[in-house]
C-alpha positions as CSV (number, residue, x, y, z in Angstrom):
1,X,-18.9,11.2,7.3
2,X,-16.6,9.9,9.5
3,X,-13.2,8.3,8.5
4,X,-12.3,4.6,10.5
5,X,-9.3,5.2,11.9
6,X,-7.0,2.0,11.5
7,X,-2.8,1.0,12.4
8,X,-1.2,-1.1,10.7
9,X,0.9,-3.3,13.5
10,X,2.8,-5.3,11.6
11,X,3.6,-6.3,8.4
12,X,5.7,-9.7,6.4
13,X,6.7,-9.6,3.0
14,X,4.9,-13.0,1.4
15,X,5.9,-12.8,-2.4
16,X,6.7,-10.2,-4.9
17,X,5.0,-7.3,-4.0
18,X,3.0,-8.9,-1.5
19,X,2.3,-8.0,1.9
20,X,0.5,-9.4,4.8
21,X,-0.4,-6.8,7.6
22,X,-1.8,-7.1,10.7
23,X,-3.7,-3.8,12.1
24,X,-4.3,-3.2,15.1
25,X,-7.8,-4.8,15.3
26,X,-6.2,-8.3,14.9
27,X,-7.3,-8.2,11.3
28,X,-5.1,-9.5,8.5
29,X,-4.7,-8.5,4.6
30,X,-2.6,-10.0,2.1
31,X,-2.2,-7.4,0.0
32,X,-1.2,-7.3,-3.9
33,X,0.4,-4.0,-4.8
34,X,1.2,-4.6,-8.5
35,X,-2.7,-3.5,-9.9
36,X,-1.5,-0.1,-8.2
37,X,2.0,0.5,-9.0
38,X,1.8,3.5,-11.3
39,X,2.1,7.1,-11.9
40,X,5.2,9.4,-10.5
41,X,4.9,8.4,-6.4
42,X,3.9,4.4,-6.7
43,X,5.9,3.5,-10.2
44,X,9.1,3.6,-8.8
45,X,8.2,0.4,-6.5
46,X,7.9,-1.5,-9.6
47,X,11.6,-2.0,-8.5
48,X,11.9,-4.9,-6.4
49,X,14.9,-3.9,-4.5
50,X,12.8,-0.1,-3.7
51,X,9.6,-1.9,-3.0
52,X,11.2,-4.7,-0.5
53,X,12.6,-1.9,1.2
54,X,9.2,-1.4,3.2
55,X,9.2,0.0,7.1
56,X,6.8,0.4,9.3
57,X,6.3,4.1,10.6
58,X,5.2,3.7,14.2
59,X,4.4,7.1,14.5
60,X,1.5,7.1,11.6
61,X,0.3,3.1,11.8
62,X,1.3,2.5,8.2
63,X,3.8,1.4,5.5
64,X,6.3,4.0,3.9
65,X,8.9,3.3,1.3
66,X,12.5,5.7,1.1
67,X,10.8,7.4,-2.3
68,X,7.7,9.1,0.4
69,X,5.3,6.2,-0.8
70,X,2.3,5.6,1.5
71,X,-0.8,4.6,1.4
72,X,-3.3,5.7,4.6
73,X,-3.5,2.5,6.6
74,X,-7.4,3.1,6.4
75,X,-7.0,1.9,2.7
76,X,-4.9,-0.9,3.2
77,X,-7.3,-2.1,6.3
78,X,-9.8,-2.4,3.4
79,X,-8.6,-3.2,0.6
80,X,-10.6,-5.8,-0.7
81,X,-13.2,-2.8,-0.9
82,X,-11.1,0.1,-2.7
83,X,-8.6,-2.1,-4.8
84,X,-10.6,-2.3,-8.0
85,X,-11.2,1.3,-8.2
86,X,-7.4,2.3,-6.9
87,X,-6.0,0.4,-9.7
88,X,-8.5,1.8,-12.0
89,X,-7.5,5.0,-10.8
90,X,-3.4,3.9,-11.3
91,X,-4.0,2.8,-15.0
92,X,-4.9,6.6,-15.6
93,X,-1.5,7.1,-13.3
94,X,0.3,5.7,-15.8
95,X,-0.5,7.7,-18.8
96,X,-0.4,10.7,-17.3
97,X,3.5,10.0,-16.4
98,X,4.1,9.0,-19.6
Protein backbone atom coordinates (compact mmCIF):
# COMPACT_ATOMS: atom_id res chain seq x y z
CA UNK A 1 0.00 0.00 0.00
CA UNK A 2 1.24 3.12 -0.92
CA UNK A 3 1.13 6.32 1.30
CA UNK A 4 -0.03 9.87 -0.88
CA UNK A 5 2.39 12.00 -0.27
CA UNK A 6 0.90 15.62 0.37
CA UNK A 7 2.56 19.53 1.63
CA UNK A 8 0.81 21.62 3.19
CA UNK A 9 1.66 25.26 1.45
CA UNK A 10 0.04 27.46 3.49
CA UNK A 11 -2.02 27.80 6.22
CA UNK A 12 -4.58 30.93 8.03
CA UNK A 13 -5.89 30.75 11.34
CA UNK A 14 -9.93 31.20 10.74
CA UNK A 15 -11.37 30.83 14.43
CA UNK A 16 -10.54 29.13 17.56
CA UNK A 17 -8.67 26.26 16.75
CA UNK A 18 -9.38 26.43 13.21
CA UNK A 19 -7.28 26.30 10.28
CA UNK A 20 -7.53 26.61 6.65
CA UNK A 21 -4.60 25.03 4.60
CA UNK A 22 -3.75 24.98 1.33
CA UNK A 23 -1.47 21.92 0.06
CA UNK A 24 0.29 21.78 -2.53
CA UNK A 25 -2.31 20.34 -4.98
CA UNK A 26 -4.41 23.64 -4.74
CA UNK A 27 -6.69 21.90 -2.36
CA UNK A 28 -8.12 23.53 0.75
CA UNK A 29 -9.27 22.24 4.35
CA UNK A 30 -10.74 24.01 7.03
CA UNK A 31 -9.85 22.07 9.70
CA UNK A 32 -11.41 21.77 13.38
CA UNK A 33 -8.81 20.63 15.79
CA UNK A 34 -10.83 20.63 19.06
CA UNK A 35 -12.50 16.67 18.43
CA UNK A 36 -8.61 15.88 18.67
CA UNK A 37 -7.04 17.83 21.26
CA UNK A 38 -6.19 15.19 23.86
CA UNK A 39 -3.81 12.94 25.40
CA UNK A 40 0.02 14.06 26.52
CA UNK A 41 1.26 15.53 22.80
CA UNK A 42 -2.19 17.30 21.49
CA UNK A 43 -3.76 18.42 25.12
CA UNK A 44 -1.53 21.03 25.65
CA UNK A 45 -2.97 23.01 22.50
CA UNK A 46 -6.13 23.22 24.31
CA UNK A 47 -4.34 26.52 25.24
CA UNK A 48 -5.14 29.16 22.87
CA UNK A 49 -2.07 31.14 23.20
CA UNK A 50 0.18 27.37 22.47
CA UNK A 51 -2.16 26.38 19.74
CA UNK A 52 -2.14 30.03 17.83
CA UNK A 53 1.32 29.65 17.90
CA UNK A 54 1.24 27.36 14.71
CA UNK A 55 4.31 27.54 11.96
CA UNK A 56 4.73 26.07 9.03
CA UNK A 57 7.84 23.73 8.70
CA UNK A 58 8.95 24.09 5.03
CA UNK A 59 11.23 21.44 5.29
CA UNK A 60 8.40 18.54 6.18
CA UNK A 61 5.06 20.28 4.27
CA UNK A 62 3.25 20.43 7.50
CA UNK A 63 2.05 22.28 10.71
CA UNK A 64 4.25 22.07 14.01
CA UNK A 65 3.51 23.65 17.29
CA UNK A 66 6.70 24.72 20.01
CA UNK A 67 5.42 21.51 22.29
CA UNK A 68 6.64 18.89 18.98
CA UNK A 69 2.92 18.66 17.94
CA UNK A 70 2.34 17.55 14.31
CA UNK A 71 0.16 15.84 12.49
CA UNK A 72 1.56 14.13 8.90
CA UNK A 73 0.22 16.51 6.32
CA UNK A 74 -1.17 13.31 4.61
CA UNK A 75 -3.80 13.40 7.43
CA UNK A 76 -4.68 16.84 7.38
CA UNK A 77 -4.92 16.64 3.32
CA UNK A 78 -7.82 14.34 4.27
CA UNK A 79 -9.27 14.96 6.94
CA UNK A 80 -12.76 14.85 6.22
CA UNK A 81 -11.92 11.01 5.81
CA UNK A 82 -9.83 10.24 9.18
CA UNK A 83 -11.46 12.86 11.60
CA UNK A 84 -14.10 10.72 13.12
CA UNK A 85 -11.90 7.90 13.84
CA UNK A 86 -8.81 10.32 15.14
CA UNK A 87 -11.07 11.83 17.60
CA UNK A 88 -12.35 8.60 18.53
CA UNK A 89 -8.99 7.62 18.97
CA UNK A 90 -8.27 11.13 21.19
CA UNK A 91 -11.28 10.42 23.55
CA UNK A 92 -9.26 7.18 24.62
CA UNK A 93 -6.08 9.92 24.69
CA UNK A 94 -7.67 11.50 27.22
CA UNK A 95 -8.12 8.88 29.78
CA UNK A 96 -5.14 7.43 29.47
CA UNK A 97 -3.46 10.89 30.57
CA UNK A 98 -5.62 11.16 33.16
Amino acid sequence: MTHPIHRVEAFELVGPYAIRLTFEDRSEQVIDFRPVLAGELYGPLTDPLLFNQVQLDPEAGTLVWPNGADFDPATLHEWPNVCDELARRAASWSRVSA
